[in-house]
C-alpha positions as CSV (number, residue, x, y, z in Angstrom):
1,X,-28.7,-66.6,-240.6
2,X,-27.3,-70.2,-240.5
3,X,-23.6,-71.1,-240.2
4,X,-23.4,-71.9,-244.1
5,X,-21.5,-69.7,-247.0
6,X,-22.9,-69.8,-250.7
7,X,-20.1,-68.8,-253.7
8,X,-20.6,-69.2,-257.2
9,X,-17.4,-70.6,-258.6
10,X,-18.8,-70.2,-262.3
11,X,-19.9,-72.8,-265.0
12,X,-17.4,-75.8,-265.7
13,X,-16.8,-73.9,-268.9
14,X,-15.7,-70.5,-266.7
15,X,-12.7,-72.7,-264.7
16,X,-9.7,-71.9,-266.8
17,X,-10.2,-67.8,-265.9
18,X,-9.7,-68.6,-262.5
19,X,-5.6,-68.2,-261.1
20,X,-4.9,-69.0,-257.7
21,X,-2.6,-71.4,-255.6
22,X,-1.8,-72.1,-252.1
23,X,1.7,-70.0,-252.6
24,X,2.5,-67.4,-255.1
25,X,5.0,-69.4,-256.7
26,X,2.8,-72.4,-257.6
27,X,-0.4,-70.0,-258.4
28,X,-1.4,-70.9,-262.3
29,X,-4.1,-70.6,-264.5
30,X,-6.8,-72.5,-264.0
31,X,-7.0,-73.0,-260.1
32,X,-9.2,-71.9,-257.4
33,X,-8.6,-72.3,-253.6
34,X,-12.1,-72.7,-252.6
35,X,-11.3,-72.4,-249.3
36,X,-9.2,-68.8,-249.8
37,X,-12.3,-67.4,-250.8
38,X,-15.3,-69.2,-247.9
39,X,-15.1,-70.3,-244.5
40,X,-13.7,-74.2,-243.7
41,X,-13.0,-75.5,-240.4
42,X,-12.4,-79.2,-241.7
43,X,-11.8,-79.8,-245.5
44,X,-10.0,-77.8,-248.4
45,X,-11.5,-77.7,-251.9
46,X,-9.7,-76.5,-255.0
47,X,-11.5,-76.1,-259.0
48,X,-8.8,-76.7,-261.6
49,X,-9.1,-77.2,-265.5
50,X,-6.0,-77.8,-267.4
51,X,-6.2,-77.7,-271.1
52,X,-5.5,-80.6,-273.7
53,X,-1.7,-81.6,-272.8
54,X,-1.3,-79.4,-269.8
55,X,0.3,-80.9,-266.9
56,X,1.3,-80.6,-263.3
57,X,4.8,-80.1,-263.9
58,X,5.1,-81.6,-260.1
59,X,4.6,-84.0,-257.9
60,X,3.8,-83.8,-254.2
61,X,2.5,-86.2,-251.3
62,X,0.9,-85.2,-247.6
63,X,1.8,-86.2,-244.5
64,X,-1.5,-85.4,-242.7
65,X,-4.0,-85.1,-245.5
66,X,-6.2,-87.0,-247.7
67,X,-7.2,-85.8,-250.8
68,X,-10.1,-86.6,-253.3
69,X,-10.0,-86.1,-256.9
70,X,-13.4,-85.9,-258.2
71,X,-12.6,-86.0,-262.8
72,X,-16.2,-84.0,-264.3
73,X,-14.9,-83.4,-268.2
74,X,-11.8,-84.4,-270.5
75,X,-9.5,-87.2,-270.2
76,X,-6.5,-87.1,-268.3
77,X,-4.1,-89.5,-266.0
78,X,-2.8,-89.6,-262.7
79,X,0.7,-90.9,-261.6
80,X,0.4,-92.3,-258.4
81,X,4.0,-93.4,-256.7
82,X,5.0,-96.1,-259.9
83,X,1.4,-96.3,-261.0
84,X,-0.6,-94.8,-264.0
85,X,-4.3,-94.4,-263.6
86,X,-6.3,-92.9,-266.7
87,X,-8.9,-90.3,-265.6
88,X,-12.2,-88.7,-267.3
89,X,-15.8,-88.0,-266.4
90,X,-17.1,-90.1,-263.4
91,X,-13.6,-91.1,-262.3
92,X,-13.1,-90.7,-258.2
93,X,-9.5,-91.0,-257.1
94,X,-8.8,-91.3,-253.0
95,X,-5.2,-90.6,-252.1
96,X,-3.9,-91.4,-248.9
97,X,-1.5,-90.0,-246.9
98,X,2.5,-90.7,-247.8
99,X,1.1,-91.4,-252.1
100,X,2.9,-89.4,-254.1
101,X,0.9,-88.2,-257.0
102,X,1.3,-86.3,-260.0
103,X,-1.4,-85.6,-262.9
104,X,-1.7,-84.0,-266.5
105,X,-4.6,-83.6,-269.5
106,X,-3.6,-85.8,-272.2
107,X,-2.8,-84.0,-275.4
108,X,-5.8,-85.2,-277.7
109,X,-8.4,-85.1,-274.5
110,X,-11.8,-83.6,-276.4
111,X,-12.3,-81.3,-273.4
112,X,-10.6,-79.9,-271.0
113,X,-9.8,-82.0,-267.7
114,X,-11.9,-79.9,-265.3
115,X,-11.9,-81.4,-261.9
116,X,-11.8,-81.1,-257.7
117,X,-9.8,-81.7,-255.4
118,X,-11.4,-82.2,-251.6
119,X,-8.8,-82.1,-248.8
120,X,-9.0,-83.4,-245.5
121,X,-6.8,-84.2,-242.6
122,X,-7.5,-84.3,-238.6
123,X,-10.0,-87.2,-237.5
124,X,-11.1,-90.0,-239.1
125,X,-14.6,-90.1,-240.2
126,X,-17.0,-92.5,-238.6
127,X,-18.6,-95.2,-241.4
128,X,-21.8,-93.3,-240.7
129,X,-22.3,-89.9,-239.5
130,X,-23.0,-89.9,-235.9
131,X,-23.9,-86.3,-235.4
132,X,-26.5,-86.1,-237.9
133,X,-30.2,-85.8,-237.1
134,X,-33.6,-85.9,-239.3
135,X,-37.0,-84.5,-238.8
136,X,-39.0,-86.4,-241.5
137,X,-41.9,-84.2,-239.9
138,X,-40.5,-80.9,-241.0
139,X,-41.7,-79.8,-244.7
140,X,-39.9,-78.8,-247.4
141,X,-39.3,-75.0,-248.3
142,X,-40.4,-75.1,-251.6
């Protein structure tokens, strides 16, 4: 076997059943630490829904990480230092080190806000991938 993990997190529509944090004291409904539960050497990812008017409650900023808020369902908006950036399906937020953000489901969202977070600190990441490699001989497994 390969250096890779597989985990199931569960269908969008499972996300709100999940309760987790990076603390006890900020552990809520609605949050996986992906990276609690499989192997990472490099990046973080969390699976959160909030529900229609839910919000942080918080805000926080990182010194050495980077995060990236990837928005899947509902409607929702982020406070970002004295900005407010409305978020929903598609949206892709990048949040830089020193930003402090903040972020809730608006109250008549049809859905709930389901989204990830991807965190990553350490090196910067080259434009292109320079330890990559392709076999365009090698056929697929299927």
């Amino acid at each position: 076997m390969g250096d890779y993990q597989v985990l199931e997190t569960g269908g969008l529509d499972q996300w709100r059943e999940h309760y987790g944090g990076f603390r006890p004291a900020s552990s809520r409904d609605g949050r996986r630490v992906v990276d609690h539960d499989i192997a990472s050497q490099y990046i973080g990812m969390t699976a959160n829904a909030f529900e229609p008017g839910e919000q942080a409650g918080y805000w926080h900023s990182h010194s050495r990480i980077e995060e990236l808020y990837v928005f899947l369902t509902g409607r929702g908006q982020m406070g970002l230092d004295d900005d407010v950036v409305d978020v929903g399906p598609g949206t892709v937020v990048r949040v830089g080190q020193g930003v402090w953000r903040t972020w809730r489901c608006v109250p008549d969202s049809p859905d709930e806000l389901r989204w990830l977070c991807i965190r990553a600190g350490g090196y910067e990441l080259p434009r292109f991938p320079d330890d990559s490699q392709r076999d365009e001989d090698r056929p697929p497994p299927w």
